[in-house]
C-alpha positions as protocol buffer text, in pm:
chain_id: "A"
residue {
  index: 1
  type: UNK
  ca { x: 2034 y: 177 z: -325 }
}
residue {
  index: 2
  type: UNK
  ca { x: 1681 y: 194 z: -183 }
}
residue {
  index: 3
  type: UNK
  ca { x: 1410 y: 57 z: -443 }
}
residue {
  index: 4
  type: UNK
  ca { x: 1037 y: -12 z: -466 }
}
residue {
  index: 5
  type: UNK
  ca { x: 851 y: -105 z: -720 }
}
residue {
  index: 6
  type: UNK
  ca { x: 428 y: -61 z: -677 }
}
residue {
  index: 7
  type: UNK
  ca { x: 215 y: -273 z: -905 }
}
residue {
  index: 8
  type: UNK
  ca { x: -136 y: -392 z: -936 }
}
residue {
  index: 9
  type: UNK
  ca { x: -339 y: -77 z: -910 }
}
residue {
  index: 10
  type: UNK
  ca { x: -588 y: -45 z: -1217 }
}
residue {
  index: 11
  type: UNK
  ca { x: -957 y: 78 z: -1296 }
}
residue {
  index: 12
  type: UNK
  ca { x: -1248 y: -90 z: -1091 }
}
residue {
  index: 13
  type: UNK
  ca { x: -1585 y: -28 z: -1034 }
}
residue {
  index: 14
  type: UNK
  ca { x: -1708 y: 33 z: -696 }
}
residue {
  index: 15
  type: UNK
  ca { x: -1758 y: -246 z: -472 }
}
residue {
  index: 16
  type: UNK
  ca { x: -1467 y: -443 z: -670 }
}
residue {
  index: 17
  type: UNK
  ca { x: -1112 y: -576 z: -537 }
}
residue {
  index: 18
  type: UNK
  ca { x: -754 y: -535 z: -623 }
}
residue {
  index: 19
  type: UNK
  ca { x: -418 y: -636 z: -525 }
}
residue {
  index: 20
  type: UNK
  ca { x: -70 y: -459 z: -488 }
}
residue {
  index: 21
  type: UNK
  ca { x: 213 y: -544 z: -458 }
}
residue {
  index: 22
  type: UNK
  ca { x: 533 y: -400 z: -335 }
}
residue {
  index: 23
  type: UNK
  ca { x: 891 y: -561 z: -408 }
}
residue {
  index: 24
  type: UNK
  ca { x: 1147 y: -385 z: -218 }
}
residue {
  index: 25
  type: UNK
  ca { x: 1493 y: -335 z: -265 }
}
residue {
  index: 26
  type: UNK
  ca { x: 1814 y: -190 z: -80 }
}
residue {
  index: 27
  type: UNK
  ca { x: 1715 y: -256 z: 253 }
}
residue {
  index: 28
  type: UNK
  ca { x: 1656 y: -524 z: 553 }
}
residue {
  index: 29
  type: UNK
  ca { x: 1305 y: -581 z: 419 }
}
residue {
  index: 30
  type: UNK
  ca { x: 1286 y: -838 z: 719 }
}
residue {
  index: 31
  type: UNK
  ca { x: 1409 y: -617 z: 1007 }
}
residue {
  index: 32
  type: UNK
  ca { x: 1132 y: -322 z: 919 }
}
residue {
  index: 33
  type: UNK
  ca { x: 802 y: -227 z: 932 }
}
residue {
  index: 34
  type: UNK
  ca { x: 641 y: -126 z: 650 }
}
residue {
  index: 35
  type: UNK
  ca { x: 304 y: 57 z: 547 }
}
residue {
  index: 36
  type: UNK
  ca { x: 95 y: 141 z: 223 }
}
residue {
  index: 37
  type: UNK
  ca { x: 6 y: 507 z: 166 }
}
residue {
  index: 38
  type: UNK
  ca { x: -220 y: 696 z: -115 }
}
residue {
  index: 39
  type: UNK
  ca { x: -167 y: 1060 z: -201 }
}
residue {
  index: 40
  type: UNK
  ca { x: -532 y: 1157 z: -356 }
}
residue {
  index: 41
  type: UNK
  ca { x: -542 y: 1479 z: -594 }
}
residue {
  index: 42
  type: UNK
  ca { x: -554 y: 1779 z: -352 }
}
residue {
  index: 43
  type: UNK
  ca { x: -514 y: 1590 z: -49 }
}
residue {
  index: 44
  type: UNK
  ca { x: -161 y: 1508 z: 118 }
}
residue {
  index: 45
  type: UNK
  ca { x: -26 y: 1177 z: 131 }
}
residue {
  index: 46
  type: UNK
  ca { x: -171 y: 976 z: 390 }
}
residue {
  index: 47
  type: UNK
  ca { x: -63 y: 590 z: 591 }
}
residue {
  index: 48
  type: UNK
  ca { x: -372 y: 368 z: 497 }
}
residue {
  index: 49
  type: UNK
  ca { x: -249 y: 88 z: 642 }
}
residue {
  index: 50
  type: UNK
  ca { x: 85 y: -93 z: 801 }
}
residue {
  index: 51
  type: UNK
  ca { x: 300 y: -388 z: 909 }
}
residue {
  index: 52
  type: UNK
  ca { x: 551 y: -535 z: 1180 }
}
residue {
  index: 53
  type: UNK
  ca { x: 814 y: -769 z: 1023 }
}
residue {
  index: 54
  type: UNK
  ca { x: 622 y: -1036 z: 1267 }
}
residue {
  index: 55
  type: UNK
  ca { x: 319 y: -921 z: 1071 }
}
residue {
  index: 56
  type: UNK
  ca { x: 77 y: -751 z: 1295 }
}
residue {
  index: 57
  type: UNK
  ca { x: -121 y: -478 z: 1096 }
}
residue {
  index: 58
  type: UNK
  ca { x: -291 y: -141 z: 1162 }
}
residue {
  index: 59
  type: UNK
  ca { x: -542 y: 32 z: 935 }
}
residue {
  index: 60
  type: UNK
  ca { x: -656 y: 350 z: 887 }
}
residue {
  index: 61
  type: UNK
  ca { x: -1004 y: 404 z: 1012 }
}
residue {
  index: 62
  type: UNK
  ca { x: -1133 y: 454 z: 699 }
}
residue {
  index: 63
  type: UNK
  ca { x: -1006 y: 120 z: 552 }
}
residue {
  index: 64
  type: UNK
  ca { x: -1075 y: -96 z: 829 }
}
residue {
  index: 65
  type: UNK
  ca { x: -1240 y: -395 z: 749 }
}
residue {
  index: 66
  type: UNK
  ca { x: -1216 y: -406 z: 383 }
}
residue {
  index: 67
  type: UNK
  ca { x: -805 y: -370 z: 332 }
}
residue {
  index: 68
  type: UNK
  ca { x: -539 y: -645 z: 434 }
}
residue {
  index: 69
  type: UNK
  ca { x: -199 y: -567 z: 437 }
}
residue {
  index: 70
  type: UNK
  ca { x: 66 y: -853 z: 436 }
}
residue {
  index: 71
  type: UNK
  ca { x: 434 y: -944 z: 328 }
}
residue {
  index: 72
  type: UNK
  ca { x: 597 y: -1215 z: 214 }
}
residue {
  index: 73
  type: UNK
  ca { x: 949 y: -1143 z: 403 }
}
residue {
  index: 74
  type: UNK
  ca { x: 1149 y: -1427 z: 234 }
}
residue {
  index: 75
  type: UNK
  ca { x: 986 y: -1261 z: -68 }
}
residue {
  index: 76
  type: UNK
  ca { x: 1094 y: -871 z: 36 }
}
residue {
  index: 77
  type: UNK
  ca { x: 771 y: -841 z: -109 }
}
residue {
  index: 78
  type: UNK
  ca { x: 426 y: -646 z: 29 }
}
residue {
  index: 79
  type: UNK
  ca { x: 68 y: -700 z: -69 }
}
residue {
  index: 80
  type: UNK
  ca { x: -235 y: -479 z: -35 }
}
residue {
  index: 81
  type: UNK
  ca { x: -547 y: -642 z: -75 }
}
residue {
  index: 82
  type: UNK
  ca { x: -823 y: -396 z: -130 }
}
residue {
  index: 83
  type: UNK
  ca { x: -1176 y: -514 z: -89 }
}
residue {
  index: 84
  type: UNK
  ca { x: -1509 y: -343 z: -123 }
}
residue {
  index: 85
  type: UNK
  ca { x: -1346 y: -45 z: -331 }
}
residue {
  index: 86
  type: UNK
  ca { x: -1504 y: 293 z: -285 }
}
residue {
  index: 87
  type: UNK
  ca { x: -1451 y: 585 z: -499 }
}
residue {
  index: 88
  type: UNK
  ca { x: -1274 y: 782 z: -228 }
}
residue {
  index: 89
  type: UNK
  ca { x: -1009 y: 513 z: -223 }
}
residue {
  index: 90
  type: UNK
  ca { x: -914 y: 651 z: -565 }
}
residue {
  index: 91
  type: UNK
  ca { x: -547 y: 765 z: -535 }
}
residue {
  index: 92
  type: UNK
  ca { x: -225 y: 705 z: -633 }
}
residue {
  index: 93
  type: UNK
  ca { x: -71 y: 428 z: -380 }
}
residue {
  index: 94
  type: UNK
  ca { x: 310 y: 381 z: -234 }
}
residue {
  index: 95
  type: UNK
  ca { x: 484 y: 154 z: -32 }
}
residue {
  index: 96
  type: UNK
  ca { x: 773 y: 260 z: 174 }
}
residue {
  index: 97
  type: UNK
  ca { x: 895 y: 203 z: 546 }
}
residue {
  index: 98
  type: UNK
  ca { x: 699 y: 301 z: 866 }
}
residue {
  index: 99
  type: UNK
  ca { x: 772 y: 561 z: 983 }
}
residue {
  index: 100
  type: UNK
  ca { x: 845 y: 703 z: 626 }
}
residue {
  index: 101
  type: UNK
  ca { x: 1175 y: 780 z: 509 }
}
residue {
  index: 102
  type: UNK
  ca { x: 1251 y: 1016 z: 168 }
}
residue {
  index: 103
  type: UNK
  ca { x: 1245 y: 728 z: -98 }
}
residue {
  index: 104
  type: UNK
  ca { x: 970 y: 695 z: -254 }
}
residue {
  index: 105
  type: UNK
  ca { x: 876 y: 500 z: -545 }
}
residue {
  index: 106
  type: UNK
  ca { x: 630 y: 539 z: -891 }
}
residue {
  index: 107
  type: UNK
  ca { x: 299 y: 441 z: -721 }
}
residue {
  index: 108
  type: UNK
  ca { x: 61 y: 292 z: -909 }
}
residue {
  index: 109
  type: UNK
  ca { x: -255 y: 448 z: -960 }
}
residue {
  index: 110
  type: UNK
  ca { x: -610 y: 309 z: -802 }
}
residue {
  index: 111
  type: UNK
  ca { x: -918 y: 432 z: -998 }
}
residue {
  index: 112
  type: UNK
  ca { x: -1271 y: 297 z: -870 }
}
residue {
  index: 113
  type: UNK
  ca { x: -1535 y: 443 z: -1084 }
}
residue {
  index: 114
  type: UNK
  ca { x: -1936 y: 519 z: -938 }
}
């Protein structure tokens, strides 16, 4: 049974920081690649950002430079550090597999006020 468990996200004013984390369950956390996504109201879910089980990362343009993504693979654990928050980021955020399969989990919601 496939789990994952979002946590971190909160209310922040613009220009602050959070961290998420991700603690996976049910699969080969190890043997996949994983990526962060945020589903914003009216908008469709979308990849902000993702990782090789080596750890090499890709970001979405409009996260570049101000998001790390990392994982802690003896953990089965993910992290999203988000720097430099705008209000656009605001969205609820999931973790899952890349490419994305059908389990998804709660999300946690990101709020960055103006």
């Amino acid at each position: 049974q496939v789990q994952l468990v979002e946590s971190g996200g909160g209310l922040v004013q613009a220009g602050g920081s959070l961290r998420l984390s991700c603690a996976v369950y049910g699969i080969f956390f190890s043997l996949n690649a994983m990526g962060w996504y945020r589903q914003a109201p009216g908008k469709q879910r979308e990849l902000v950002a993702r990782i090789t089980p080596s750890g090499r990362a890709n970001y979405a343009d409009s996260v570049k430079g101000r998001f790390t993504i990392s994982r802690d693979n003896a953990k089965n654990t993910m992290y999203l550090q988000m720097n430099s928050l705008k209000p656009e980021d605001t969205a609820v955020y999931y973790c899952n597999v890349w490419p994305a399969a059908g389990y998804w989990g709660q999300g946690t919601q990101v709020t960055v006020s103006s």
